[in-house]
Residue frames as qw, qx, qy, qz and C-alpha x, y, z in Angstrom:
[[0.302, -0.083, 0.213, 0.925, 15.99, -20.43, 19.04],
 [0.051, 0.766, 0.507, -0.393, 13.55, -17.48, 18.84],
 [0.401, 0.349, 0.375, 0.759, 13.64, -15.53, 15.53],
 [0.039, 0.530, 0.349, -0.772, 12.74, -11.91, 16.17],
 [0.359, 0.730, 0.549, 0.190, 10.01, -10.43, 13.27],
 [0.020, -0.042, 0.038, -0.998, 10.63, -6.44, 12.34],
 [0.095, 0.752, 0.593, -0.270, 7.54, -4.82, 13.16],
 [0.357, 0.341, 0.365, 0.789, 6.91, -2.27, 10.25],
 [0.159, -0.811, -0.326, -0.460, 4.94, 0.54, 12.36],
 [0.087, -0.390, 0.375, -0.836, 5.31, 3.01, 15.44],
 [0.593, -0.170, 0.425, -0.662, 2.29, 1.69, 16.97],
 [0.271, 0.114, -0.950, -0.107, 1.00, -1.45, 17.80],
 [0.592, -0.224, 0.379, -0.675, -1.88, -3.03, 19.28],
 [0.258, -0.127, 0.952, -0.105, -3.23, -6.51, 20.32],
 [0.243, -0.237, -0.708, -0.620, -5.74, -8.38, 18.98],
 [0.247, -0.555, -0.742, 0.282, -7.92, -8.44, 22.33],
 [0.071, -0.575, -0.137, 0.804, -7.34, -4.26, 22.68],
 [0.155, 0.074, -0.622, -0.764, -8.28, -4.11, 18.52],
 [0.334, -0.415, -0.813, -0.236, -11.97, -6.06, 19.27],
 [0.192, -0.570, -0.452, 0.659, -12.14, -4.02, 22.73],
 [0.074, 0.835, 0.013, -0.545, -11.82, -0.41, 20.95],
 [0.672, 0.239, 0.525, 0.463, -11.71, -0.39, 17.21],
 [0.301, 0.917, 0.195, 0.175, -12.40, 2.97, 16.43],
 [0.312, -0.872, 0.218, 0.308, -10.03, 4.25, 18.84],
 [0.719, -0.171, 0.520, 0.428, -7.46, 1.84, 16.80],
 [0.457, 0.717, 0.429, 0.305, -9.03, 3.09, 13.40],
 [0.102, -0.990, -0.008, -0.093, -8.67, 6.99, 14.42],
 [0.658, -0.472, 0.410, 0.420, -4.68, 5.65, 15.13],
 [0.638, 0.339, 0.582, 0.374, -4.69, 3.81, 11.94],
 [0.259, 0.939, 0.224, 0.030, -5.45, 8.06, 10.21],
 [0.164, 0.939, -0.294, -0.072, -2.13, 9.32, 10.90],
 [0.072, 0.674, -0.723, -0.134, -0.05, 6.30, 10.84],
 [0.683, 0.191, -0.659, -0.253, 0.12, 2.76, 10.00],
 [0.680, -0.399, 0.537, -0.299, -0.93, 0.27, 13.20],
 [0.312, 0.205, -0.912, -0.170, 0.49, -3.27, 13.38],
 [0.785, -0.255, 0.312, -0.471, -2.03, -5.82, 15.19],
 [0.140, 0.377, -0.909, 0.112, 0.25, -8.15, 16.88],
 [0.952, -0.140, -0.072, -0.262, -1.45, -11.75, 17.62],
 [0.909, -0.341, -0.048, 0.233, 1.04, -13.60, 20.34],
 [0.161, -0.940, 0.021, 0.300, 3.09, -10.81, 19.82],
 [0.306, -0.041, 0.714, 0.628, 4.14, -11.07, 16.19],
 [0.353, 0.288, 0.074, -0.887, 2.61, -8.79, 13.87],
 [0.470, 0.359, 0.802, -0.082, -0.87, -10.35, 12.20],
 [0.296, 0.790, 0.484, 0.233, -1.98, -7.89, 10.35],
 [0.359, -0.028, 0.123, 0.925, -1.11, -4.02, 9.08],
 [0.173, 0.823, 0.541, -0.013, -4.34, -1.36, 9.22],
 [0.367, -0.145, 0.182, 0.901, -3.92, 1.61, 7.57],
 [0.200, 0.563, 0.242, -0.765, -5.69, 4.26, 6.26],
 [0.629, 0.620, 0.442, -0.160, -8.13, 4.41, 3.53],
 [0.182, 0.902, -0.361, -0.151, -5.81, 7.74, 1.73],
 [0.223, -0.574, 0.777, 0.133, -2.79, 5.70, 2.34],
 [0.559, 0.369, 0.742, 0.039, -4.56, 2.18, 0.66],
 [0.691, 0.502, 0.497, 0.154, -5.19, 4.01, -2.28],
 [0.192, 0.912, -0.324, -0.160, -2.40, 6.07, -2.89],
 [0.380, -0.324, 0.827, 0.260, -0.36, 2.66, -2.59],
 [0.637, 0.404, 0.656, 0.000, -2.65, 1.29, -5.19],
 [0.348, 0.921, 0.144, -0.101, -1.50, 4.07, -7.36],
 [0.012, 0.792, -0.602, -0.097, 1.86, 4.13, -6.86],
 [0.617, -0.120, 0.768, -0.126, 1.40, 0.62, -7.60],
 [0.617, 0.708, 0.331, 0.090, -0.50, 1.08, -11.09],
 [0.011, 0.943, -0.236, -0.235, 2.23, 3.74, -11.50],
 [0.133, -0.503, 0.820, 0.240, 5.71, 1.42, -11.38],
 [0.711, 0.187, 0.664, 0.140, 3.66, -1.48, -13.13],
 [0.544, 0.824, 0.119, 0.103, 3.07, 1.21, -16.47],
 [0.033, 0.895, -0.426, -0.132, 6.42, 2.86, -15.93],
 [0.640, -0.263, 0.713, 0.109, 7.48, -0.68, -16.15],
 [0.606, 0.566, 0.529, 0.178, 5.44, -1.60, -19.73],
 [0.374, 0.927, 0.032, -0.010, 6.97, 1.72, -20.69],
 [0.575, -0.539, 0.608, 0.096, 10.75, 1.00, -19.96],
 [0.592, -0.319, 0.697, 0.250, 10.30, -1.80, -22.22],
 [0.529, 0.663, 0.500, 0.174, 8.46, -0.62, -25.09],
 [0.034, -0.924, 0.076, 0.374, 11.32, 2.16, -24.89],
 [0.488, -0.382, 0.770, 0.152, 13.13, 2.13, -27.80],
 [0.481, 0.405, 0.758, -0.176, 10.96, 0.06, -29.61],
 [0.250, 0.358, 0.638, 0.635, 8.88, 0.75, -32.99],
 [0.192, 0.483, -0.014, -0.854, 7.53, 4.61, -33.73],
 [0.228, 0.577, 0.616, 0.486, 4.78, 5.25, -36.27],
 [0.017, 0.030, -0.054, 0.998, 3.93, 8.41, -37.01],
 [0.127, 0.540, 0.766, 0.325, 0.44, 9.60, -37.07],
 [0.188, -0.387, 0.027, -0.902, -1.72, 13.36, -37.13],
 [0.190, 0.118, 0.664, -0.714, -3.65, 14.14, -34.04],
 [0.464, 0.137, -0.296, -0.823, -6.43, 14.40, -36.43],
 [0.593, 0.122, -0.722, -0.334, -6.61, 10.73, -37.10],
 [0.199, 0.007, -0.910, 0.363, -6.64, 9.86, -33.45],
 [0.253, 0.137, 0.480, -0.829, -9.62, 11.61, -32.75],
 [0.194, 0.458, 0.867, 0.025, -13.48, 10.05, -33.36]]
């Protein structure tokens, strides 16, 4: 029985055509997520730099909107802007 993987991208390439021509793969990789399939099952996901660290943001994003969620609610103290500043 042969389980079929999803492949999460539009494009794909191999690992022999990814060592042949990486830039070309890289310059792919700019407008859209490549998979890089090894026995044809994906190995690996390349993406773009932009795209890497806007997930890493929208990552830091839902972890604080998380800590803030649960501290909603929660104890209030007042204080003057005055006092926060050094």
């Amino acid at each position: 029985m042969s389980i079929t993987q999803p492949i999460f991208a539009r494009n794909t390439v191999g690992m022999t055509e990814l060592r042949r021509n990486p830039a070309e793969v890289i310059e792919v990789a700019t407008q859209s997520p490549v998979a890089v399939l090894n026995h044809n099952k994906p190995a690996a996901y390349l993406i773009s730099a932009a795209t890497y660290e806007d997930m890493l943001k929208k990552l830091e994003d839902a972890a604080l909107t998380k800590i803030v969620k649960a501290r909603a609610g929660g104890k209030t103290v007042k204080v003057k802007l005055e006092d926060l500043q050094s």
